[in-house]
N, CA, C and O atoms as a GROMACS GRO file, in nm:
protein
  256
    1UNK      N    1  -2.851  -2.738   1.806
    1UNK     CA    2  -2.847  -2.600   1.844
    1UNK      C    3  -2.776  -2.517   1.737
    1UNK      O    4  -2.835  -2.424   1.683
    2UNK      N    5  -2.663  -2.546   1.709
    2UNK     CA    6  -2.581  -2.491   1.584
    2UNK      C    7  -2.591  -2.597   1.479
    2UNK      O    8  -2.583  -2.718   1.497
    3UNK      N    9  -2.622  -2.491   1.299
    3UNK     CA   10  -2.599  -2.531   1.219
    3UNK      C   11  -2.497  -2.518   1.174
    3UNK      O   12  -2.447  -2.406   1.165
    4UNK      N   13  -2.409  -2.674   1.115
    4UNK     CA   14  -2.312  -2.613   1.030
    4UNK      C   15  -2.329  -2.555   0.947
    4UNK      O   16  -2.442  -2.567   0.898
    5UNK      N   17  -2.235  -2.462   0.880
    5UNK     CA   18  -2.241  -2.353   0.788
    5UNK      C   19  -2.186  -2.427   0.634
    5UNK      O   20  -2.090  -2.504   0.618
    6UNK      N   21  -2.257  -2.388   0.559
    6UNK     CA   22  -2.258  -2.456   0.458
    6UNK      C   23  -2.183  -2.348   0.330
    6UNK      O   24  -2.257  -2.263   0.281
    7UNK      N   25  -2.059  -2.355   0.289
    7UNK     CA   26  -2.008  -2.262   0.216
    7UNK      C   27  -2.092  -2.271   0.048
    7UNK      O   28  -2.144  -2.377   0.011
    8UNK      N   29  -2.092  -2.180  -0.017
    8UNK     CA   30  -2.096  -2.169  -0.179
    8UNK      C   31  -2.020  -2.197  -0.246
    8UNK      O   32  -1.920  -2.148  -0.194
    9UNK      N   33  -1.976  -2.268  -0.374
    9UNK     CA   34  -1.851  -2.204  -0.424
    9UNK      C   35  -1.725  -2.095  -0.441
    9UNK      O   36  -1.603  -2.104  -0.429
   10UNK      N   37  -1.822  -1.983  -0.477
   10UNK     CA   38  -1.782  -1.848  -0.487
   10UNK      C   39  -1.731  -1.804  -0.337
   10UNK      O   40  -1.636  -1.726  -0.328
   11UNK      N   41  -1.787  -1.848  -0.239
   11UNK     CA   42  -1.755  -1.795  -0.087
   11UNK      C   43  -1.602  -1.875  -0.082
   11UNK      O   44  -1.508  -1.828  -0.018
   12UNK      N   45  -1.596  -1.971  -0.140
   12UNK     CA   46  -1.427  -2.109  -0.135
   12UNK      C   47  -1.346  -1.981  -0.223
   12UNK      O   48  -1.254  -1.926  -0.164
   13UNK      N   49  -1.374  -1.941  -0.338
   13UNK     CA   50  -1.250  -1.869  -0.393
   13UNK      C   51  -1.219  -1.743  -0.382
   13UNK      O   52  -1.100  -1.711  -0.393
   14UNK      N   53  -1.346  -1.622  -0.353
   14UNK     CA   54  -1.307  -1.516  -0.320
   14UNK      C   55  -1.213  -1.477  -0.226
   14UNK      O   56  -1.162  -1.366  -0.247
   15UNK      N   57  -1.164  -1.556  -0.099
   15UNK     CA   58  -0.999  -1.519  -0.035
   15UNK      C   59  -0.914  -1.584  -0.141
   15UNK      O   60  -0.818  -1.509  -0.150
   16UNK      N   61  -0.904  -1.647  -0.194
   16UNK     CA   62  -0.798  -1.728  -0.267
   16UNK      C   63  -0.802  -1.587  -0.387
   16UNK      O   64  -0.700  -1.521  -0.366
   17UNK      N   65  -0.863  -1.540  -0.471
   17UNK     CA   66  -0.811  -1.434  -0.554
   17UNK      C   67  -0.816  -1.343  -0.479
   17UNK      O   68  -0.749  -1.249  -0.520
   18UNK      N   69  -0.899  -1.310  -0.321
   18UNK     CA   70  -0.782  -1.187  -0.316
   18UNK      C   71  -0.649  -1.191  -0.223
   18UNK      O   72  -0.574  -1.101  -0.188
   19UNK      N   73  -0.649  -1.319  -0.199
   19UNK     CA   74  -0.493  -1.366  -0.154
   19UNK      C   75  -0.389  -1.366  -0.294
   19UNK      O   76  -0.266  -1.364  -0.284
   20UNK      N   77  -0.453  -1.367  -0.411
   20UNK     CA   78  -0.387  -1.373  -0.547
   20UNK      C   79  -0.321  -1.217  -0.554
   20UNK      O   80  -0.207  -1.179  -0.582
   21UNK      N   81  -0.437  -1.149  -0.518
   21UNK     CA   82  -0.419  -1.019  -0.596
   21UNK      C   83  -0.341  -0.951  -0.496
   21UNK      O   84  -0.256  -0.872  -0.536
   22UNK      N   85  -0.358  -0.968  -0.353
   22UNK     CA   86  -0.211  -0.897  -0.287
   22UNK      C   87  -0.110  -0.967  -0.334
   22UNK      O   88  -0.003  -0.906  -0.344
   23UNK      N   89  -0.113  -1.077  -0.365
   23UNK     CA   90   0.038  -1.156  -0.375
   23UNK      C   91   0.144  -1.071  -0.506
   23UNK      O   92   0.259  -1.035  -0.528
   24UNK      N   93  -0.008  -1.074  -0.572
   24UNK     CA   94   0.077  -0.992  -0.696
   24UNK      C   95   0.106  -0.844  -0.697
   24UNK      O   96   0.205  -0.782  -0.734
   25UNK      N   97   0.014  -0.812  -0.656
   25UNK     CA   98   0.019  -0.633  -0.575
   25UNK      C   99   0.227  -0.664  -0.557
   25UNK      O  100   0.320  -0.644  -0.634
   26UNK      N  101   0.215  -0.735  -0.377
   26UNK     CA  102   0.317  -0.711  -0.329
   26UNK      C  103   0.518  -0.756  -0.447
   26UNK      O  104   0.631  -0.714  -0.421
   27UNK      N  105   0.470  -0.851  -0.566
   27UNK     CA  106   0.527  -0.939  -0.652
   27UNK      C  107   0.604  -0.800  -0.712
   27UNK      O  108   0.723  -0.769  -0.713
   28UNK      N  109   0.453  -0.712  -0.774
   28UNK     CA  110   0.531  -0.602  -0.880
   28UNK      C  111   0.582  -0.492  -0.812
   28UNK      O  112   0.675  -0.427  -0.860
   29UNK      N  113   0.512  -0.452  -0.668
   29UNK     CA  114   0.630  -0.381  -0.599
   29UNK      C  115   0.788  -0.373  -0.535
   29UNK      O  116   0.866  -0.283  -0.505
   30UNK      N  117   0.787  -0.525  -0.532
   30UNK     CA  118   0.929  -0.579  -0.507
   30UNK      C  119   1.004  -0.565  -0.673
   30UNK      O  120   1.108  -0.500  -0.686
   31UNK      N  121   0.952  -0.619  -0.764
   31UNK     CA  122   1.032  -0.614  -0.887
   31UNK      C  123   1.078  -0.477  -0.904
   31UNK      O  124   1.196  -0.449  -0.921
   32UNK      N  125   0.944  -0.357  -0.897
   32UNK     CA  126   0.956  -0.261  -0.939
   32UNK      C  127   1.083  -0.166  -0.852
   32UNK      O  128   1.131  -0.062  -0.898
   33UNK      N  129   1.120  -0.226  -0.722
   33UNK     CA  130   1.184  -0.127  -0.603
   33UNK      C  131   1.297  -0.191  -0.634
   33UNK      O  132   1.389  -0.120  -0.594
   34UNK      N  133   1.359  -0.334  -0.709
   34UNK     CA  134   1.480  -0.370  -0.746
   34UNK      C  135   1.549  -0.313  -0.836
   34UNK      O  136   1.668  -0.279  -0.833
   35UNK      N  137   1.429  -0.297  -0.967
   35UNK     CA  138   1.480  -0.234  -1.105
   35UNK      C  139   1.517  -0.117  -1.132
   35UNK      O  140   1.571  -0.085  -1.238
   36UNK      N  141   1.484  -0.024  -1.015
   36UNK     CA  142   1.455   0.104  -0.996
   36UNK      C  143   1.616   0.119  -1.014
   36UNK      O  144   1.696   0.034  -0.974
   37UNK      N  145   1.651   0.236  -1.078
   37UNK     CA  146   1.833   0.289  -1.097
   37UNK      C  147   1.833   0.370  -0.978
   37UNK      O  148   1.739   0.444  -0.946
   38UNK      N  149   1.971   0.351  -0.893
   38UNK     CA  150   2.018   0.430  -0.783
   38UNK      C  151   1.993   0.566  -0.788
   38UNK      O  152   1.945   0.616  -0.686
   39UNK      N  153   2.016   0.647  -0.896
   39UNK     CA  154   1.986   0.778  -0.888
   39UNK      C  155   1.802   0.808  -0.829
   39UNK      O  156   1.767   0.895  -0.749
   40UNK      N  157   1.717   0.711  -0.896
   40UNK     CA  158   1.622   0.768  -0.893
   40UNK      C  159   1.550   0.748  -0.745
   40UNK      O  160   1.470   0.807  -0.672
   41UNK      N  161   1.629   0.627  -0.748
   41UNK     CA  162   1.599   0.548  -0.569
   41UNK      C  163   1.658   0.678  -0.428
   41UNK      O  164   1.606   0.745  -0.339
   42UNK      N  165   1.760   0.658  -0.468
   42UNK     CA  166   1.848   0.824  -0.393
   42UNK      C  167   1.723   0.966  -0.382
   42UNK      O  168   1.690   1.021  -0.277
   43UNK      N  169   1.674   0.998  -0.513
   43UNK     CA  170   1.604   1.120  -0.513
   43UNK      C  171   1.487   1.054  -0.376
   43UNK      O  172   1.506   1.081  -0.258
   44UNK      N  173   1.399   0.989  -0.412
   44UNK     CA  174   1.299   0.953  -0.380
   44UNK      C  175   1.331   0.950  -0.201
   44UNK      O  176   1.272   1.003  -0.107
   45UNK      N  177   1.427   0.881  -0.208
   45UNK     CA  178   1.466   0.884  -0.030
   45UNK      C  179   1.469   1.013   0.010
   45UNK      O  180   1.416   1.032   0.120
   46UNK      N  181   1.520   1.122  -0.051
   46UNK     CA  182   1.542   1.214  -0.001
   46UNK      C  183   1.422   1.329   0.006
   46UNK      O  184   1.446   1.430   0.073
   47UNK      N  185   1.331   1.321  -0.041
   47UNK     CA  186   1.202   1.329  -0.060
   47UNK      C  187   1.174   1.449   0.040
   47UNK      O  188   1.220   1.422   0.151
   48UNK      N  189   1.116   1.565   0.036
   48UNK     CA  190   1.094   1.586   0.192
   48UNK      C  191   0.948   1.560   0.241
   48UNK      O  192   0.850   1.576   0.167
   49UNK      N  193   0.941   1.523   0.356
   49UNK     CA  194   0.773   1.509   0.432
   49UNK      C  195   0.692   1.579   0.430
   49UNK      O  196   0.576   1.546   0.408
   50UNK      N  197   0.738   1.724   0.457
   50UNK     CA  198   0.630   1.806   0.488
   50UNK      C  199   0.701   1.955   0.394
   50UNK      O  200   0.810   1.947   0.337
   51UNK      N  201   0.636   2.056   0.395
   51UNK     CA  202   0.684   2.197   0.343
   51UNK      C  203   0.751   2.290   0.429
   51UNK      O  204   0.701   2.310   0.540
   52UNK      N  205   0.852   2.350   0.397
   52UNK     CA  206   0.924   2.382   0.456
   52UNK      C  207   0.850   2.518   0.504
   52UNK      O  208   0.855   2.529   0.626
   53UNK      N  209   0.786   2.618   0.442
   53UNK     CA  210   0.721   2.682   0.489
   53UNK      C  211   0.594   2.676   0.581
   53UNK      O  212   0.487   2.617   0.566
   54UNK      N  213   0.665   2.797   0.733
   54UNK     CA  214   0.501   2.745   0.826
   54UNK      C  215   0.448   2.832   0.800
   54UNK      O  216   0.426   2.872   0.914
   55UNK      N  217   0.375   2.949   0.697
   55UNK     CA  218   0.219   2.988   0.680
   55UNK      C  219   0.171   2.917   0.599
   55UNK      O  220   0.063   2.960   0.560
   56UNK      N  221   0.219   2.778   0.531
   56UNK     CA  222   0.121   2.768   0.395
   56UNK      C  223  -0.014   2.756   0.419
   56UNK      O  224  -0.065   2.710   0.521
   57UNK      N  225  -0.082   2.808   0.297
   57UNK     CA  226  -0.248   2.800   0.315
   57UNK      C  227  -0.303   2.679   0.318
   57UNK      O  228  -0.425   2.692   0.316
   58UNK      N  229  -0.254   2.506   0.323
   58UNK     CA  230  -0.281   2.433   0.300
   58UNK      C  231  -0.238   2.320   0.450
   58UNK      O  232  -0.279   2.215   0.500
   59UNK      N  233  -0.154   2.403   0.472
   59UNK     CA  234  -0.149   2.411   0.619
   59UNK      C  235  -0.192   2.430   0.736
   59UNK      O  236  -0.204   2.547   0.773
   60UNK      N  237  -0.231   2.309   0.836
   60UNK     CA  238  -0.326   2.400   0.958
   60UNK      C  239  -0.183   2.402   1.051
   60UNK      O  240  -0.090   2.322   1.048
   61UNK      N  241  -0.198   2.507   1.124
   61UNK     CA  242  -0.121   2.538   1.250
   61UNK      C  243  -0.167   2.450   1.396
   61UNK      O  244  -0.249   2.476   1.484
   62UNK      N  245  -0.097   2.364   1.382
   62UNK     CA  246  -0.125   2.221   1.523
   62UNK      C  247  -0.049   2.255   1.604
   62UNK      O  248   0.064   2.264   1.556
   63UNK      N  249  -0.056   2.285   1.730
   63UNK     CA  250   0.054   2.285   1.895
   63UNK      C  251   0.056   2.184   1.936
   63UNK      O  252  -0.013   2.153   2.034
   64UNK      N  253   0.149   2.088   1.863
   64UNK     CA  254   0.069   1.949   1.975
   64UNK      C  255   0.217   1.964   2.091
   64UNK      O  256   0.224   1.893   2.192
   0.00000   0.00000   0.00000
């Protein structure tokens, strides 16, 4: 009734490089958030979210 499924090569490694490529994704964001100097780490936190002005034109007006 069911066939087993018969993999390709290429079907075996494509999760394995892109299990590679987050690994390394996540590798140089950790290096990069260590090396980072306090001052610049400080700015960045303090960051603001949104604009302080409510008419901007880029702005929609939401009532939630």
């Amino acid at each position: 009734m069911f066939r087993r499924v018969i993999l390709e090569d290429w079907q075996n490694t494509a999760p394995m490089i892109a299990l590679g490529l987050t690994f390394a994704v996540f590798v140089i964001a950790t290096i990069f958030a260590l090396v980072m100097k306090k001052d610049h780490a400080s700015r960045m936190a303090n960051l603001p979210l949104e604009n302080k002005k409510e008419n901007s034109p880029n702005r929609k007006n939401r009532h939630v």
